[in-house]
MMTF fields as JSON, N, C-alpha, C and O atoms, coordinates in Angstrom:
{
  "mmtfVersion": "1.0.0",
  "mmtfProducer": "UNKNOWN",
  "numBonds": 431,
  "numAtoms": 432,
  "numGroups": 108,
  "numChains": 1,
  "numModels": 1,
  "chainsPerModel": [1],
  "groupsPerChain": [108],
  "chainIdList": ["A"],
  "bondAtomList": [4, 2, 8, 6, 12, 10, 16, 14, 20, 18, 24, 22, 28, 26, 32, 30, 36, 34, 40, 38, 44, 42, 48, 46, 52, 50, 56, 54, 60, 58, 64, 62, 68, 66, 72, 70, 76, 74, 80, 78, 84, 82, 88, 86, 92, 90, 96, 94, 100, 98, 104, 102, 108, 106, 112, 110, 116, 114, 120, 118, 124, 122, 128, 126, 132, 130, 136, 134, 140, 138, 144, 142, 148, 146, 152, 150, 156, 154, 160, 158, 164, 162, 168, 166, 172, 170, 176, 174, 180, 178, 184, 182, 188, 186, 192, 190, 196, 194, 200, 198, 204, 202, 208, 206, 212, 210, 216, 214, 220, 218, 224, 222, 228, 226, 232, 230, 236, 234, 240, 238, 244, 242, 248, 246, 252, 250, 256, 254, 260, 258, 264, 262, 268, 266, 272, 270, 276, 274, 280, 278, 284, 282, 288, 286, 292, 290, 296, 294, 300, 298, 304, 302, 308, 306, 312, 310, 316, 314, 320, 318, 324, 322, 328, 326, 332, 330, 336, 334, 340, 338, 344, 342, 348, 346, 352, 350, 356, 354, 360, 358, 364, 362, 368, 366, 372, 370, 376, 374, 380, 378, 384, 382, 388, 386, 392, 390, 396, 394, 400, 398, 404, 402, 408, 406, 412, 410, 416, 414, 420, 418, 424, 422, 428, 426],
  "bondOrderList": [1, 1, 1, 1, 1, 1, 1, 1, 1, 1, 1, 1, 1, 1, 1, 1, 1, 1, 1, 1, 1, 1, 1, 1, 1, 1, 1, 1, 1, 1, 1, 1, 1, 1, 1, 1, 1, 1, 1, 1, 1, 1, 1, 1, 1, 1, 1, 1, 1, 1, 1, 1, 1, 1, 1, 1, 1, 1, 1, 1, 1, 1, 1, 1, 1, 1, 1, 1, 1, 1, 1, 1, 1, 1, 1, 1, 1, 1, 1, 1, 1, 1, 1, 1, 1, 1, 1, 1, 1, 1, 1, 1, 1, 1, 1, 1, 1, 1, 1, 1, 1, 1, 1, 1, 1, 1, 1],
  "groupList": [{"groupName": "UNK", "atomNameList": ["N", "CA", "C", "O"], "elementList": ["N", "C", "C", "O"], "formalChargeList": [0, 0, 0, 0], "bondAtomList": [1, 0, 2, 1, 3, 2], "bondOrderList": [1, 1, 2], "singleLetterCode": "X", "chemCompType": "L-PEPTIDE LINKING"}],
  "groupTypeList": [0, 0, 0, 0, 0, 0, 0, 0, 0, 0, 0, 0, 0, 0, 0, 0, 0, 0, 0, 0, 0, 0, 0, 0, 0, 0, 0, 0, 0, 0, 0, 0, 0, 0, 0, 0, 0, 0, 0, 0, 0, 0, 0, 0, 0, 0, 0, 0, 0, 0, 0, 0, 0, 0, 0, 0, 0, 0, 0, 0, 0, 0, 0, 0, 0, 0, 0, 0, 0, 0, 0, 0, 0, 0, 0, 0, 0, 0, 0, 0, 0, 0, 0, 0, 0, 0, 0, 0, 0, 0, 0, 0, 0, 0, 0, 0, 0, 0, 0, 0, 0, 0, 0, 0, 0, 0, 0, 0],
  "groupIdList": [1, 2, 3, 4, 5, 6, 7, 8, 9, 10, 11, 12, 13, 14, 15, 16, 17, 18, 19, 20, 21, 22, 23, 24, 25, 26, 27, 28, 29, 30, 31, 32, 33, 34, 35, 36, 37, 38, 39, 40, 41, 42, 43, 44, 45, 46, 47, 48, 49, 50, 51, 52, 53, 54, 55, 56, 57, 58, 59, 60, 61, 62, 63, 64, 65, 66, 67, 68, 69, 70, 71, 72, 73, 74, 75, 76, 77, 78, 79, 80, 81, 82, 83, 84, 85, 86, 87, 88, 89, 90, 91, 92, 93, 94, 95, 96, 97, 98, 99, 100, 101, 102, 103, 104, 105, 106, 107, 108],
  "secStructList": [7, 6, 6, 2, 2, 2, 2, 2, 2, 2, 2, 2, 6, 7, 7, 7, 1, 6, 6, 6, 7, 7, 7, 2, 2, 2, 2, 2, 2, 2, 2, 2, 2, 2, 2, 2, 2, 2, 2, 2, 2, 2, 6, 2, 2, 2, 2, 2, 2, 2, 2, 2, 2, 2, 2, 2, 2, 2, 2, 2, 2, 2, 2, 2, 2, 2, 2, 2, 2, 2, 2, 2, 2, 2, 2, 2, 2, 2, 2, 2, 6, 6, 7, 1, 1, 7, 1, 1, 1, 1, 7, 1, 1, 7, 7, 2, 2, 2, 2, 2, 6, 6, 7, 7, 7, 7, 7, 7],
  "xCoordList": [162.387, 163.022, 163.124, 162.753, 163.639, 163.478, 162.259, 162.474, 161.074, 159.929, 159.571, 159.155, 159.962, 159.802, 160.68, 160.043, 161.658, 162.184, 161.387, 161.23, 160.791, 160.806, 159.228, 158.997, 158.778, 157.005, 157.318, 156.812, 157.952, 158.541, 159.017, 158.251, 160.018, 160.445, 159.186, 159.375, 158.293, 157.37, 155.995, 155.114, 156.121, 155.349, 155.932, 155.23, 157.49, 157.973, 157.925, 157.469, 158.518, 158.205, 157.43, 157.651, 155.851, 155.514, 155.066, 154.895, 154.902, 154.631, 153.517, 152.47, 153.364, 152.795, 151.63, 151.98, 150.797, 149.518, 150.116, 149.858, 151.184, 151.512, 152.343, 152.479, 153.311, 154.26, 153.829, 154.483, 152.144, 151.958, 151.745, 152.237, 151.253, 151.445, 150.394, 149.665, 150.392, 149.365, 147.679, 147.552, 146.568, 145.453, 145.144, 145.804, 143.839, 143.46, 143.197, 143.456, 142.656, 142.577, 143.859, 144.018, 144.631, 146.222, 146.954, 147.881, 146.174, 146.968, 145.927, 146.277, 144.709, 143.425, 144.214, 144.644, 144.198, 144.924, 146.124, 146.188, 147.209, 147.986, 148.141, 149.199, 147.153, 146.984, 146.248, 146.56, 145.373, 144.901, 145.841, 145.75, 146.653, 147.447, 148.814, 149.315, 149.069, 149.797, 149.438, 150.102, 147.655, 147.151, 147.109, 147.14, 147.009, 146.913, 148.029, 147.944, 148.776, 150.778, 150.687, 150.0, 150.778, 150.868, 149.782, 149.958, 148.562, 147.691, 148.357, 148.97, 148.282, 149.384, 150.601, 151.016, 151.183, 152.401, 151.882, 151.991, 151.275, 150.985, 150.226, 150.211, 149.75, 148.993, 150.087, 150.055, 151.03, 151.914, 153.127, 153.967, 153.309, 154.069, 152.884, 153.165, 151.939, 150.986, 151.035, 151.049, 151.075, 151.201, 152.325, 152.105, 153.302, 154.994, 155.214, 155.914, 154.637, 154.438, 153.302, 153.805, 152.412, 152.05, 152.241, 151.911, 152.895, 153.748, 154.66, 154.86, 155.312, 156.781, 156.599, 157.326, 155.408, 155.043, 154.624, 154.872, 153.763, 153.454, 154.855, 154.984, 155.707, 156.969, 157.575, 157.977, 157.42, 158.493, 157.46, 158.017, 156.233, 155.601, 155.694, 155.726, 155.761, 156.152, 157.618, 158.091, 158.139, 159.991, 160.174, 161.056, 159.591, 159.634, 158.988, 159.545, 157.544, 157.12, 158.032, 158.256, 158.548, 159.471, 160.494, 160.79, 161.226, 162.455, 162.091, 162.937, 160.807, 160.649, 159.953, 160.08, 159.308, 159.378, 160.808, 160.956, 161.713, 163.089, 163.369, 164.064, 163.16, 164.125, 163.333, 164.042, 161.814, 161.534, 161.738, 161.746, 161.935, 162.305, 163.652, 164.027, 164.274, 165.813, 166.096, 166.941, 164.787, 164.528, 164.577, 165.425, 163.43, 162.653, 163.896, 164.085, 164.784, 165.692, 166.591, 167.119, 166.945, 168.053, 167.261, 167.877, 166.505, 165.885, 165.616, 165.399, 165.546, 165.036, 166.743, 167.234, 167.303, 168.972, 169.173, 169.665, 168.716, 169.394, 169.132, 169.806, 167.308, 166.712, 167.335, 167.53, 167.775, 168.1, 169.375, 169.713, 169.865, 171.27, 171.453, 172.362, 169.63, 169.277, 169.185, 169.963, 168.461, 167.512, 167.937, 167.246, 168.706, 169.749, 168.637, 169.067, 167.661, 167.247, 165.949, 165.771, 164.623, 163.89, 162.858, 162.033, 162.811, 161.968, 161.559, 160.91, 162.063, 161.871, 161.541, 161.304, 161.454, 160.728, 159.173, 158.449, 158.777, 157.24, 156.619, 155.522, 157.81, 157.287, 156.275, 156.425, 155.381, 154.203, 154.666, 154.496, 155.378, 155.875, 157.322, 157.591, 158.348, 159.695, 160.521, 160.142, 161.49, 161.953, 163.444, 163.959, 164.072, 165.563, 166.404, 166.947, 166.501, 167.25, 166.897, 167.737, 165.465, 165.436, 165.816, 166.647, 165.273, 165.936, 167.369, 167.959, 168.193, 169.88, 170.328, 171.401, 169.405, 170.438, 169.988, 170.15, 169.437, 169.081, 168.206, 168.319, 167.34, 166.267, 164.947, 164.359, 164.883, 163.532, 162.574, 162.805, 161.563, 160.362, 158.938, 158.67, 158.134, 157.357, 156.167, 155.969, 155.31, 154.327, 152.874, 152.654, 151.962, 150.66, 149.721, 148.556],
  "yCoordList": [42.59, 42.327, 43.608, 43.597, 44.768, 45.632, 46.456, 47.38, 46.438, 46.808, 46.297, 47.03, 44.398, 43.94, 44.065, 43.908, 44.24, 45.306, 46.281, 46.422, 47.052, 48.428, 47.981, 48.219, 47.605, 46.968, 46.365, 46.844, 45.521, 44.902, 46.063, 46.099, 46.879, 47.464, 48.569, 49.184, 48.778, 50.168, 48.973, 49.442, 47.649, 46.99, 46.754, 46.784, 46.499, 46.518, 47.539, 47.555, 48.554, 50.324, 51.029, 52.236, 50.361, 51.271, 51.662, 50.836, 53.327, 53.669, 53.38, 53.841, 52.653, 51.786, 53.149, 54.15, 53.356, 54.122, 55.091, 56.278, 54.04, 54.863, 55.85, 56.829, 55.74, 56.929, 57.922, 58.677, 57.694, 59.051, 60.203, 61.288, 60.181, 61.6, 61.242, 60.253, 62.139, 62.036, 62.201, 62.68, 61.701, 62.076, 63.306, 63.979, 63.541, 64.843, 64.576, 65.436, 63.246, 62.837, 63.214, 63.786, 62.803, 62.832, 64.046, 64.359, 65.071, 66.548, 67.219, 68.278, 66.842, 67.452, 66.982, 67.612, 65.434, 65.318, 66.188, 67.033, 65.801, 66.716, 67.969, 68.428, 68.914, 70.097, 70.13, 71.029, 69.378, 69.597, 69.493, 70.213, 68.633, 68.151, 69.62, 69.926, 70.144, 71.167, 72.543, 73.339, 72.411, 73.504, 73.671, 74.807, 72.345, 71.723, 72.433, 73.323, 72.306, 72.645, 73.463, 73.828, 74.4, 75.961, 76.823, 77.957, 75.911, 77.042, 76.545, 77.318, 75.805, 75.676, 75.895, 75.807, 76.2, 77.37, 78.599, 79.099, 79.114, 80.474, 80.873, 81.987, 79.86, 80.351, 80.034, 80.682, 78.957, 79.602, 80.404, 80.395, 81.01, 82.043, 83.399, 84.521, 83.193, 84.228, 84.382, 85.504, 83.187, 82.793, 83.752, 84.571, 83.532, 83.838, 85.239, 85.915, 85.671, 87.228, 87.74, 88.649, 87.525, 87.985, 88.005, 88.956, 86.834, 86.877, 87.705, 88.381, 87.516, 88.12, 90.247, 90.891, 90.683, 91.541, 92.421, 93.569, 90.97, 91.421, 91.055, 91.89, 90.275, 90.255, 91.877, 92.491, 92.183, 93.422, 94.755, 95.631, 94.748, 96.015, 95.387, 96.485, 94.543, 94.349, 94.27, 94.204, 94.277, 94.387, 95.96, 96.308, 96.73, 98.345, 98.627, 99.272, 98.028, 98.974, 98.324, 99.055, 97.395, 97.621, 98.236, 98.826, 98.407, 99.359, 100.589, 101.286, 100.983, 102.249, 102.418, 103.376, 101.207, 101.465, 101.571, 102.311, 100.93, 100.674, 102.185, 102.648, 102.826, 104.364, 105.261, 105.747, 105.528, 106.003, 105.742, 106.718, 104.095, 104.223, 104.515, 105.087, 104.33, 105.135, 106.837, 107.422, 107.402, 108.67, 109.049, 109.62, 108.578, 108.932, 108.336, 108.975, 107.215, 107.32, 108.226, 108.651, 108.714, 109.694, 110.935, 111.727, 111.274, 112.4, 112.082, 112.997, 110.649, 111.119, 111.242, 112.069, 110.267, 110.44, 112.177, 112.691, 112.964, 114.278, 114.61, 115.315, 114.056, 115.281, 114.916, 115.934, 113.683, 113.323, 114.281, 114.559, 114.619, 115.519, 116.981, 117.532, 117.69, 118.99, 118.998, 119.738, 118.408, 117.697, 116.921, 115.915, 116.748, 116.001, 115.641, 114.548, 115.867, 115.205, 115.352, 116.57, 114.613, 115.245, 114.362, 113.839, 114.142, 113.89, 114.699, 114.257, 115.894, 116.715, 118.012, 119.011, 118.287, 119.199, 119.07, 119.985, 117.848, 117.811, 117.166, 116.695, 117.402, 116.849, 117.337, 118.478, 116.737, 117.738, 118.69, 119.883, 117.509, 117.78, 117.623, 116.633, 118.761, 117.945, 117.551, 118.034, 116.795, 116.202, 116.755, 117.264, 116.796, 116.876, 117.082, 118.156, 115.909, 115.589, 116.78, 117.545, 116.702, 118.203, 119.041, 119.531, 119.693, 121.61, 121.316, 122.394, 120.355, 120.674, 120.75, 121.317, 120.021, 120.118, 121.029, 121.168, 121.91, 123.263, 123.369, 124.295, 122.343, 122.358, 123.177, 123.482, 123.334, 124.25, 123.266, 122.188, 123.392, 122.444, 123.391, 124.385, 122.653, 122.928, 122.27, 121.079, 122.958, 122.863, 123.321, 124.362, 122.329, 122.965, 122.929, 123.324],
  "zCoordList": [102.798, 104.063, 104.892, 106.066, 104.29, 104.792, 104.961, 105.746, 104.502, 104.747, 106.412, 107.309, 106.525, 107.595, 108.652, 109.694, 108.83, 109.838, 110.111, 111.324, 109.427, 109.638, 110.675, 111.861, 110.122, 110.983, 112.093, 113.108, 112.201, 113.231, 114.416, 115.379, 114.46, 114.918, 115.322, 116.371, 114.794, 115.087, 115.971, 116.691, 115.713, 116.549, 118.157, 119.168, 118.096, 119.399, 120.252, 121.395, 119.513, 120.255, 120.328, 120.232, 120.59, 120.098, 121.697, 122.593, 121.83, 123.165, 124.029, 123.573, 125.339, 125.945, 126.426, 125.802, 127.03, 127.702, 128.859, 129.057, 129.716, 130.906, 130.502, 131.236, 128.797, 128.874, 127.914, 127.196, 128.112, 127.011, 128.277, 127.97, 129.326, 130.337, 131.194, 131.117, 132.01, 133.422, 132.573, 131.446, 133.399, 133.419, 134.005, 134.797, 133.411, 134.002, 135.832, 136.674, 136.131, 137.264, 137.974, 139.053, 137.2, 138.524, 138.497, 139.243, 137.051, 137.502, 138.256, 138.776, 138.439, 139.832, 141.22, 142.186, 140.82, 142.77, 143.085, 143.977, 142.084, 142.595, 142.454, 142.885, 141.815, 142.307, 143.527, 144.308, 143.85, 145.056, 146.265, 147.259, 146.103, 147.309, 147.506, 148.587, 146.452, 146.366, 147.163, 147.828, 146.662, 147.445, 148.562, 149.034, 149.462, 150.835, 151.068, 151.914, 150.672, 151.518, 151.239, 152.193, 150.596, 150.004, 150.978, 151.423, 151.18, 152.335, 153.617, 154.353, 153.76, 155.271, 155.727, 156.882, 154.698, 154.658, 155.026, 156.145, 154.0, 154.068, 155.651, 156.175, 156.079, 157.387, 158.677, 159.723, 158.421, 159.461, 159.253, 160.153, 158.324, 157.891, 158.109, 157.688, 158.613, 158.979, 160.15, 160.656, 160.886, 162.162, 162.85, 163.742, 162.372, 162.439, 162.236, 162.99, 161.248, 161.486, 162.672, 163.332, 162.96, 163.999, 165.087, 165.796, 165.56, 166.601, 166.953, 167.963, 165.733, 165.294, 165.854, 166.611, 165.104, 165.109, 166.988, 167.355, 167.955, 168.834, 169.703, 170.599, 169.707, 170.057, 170.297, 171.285, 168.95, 168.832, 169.605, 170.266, 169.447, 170.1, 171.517, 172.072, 172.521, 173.724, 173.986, 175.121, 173.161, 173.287, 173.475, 174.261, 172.971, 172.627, 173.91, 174.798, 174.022, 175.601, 176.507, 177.472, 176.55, 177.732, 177.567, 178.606, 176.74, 176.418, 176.946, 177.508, 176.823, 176.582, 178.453, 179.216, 178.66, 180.413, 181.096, 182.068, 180.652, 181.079, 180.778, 181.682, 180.116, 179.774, 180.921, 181.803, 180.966, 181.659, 183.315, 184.065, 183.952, 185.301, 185.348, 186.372, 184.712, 184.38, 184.646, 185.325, 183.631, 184.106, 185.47, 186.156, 185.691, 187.245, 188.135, 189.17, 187.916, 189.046, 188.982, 190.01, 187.65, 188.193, 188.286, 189.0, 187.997, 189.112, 190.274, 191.068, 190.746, 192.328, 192.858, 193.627, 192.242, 192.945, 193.063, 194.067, 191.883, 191.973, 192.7, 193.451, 192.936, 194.101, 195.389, 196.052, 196.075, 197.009, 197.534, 198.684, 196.435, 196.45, 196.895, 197.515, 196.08, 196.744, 197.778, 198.381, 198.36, 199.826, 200.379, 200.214, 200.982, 201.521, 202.716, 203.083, 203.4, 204.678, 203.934, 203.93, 203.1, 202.741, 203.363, 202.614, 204.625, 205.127, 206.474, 207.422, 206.327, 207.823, 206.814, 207.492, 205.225, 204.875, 205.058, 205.451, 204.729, 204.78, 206.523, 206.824, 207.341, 208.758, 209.665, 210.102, 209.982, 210.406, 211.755, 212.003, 212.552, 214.183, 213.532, 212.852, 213.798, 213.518, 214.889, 215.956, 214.85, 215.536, 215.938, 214.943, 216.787, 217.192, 215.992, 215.734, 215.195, 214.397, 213.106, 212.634, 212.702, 211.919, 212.04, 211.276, 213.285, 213.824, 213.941, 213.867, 214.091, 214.036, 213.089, 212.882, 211.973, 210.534, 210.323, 209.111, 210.717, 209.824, 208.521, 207.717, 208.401, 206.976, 207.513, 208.551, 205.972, 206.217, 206.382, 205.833, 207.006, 207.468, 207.484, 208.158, 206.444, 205.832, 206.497, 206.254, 207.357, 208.172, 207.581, 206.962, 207.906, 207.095, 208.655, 208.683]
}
């Protein structure tokens, strides 16, 4: 009796085809399909850095145009400050308004 239990029981359980594991077929597809996503990641995470990259070297030249017209204005403000009339130094003919303020006028 107990022999037949035991047969019985290893005839009911016994493990069916689908739960012994994947085919080699279905670990090819889905490595393939893995590869698919993984290269198309990687290329817009390539994407994203290069952008990323020309972002920041045009963020810098303008910073760095921004510092220099910054420069050049406060030098011209200073110079405006030496030269208080500086348009009757380089006047070819000067005018009224030059010879009273008293600037030097620079004639070629």
């Amino acid at each position: 009796m107990e022999l037949f239990i035991i047969r019985l029981l290893k005839l009911t359980h016994q493990p069916s085809r689908k739960s012994q594991g994947f085919t080699l077929i279905e670990l090819l597809v889905t490595a393939l399909i893995g590869s698919i996503i993984v290269t198309g990641l990687l290329f817009l995470t390539n994407e994203l850095l290069t952008s990323d990259r020309r972002e920041s070297t045009k963020t810098e030249t303008q910073r760095d145009l921004n510092l220099a017209l910054d420069f050049m204005g406060a030098e011209l403000r200073e110079a405006i400050y030496v030269y208080p009339n500086a348009a009757c130094l380089l006047a070819a003919t000067p005018d009224a308004e030059c010879l009273d303020s008293g600037s030097r006028i620079i004639t070629s």
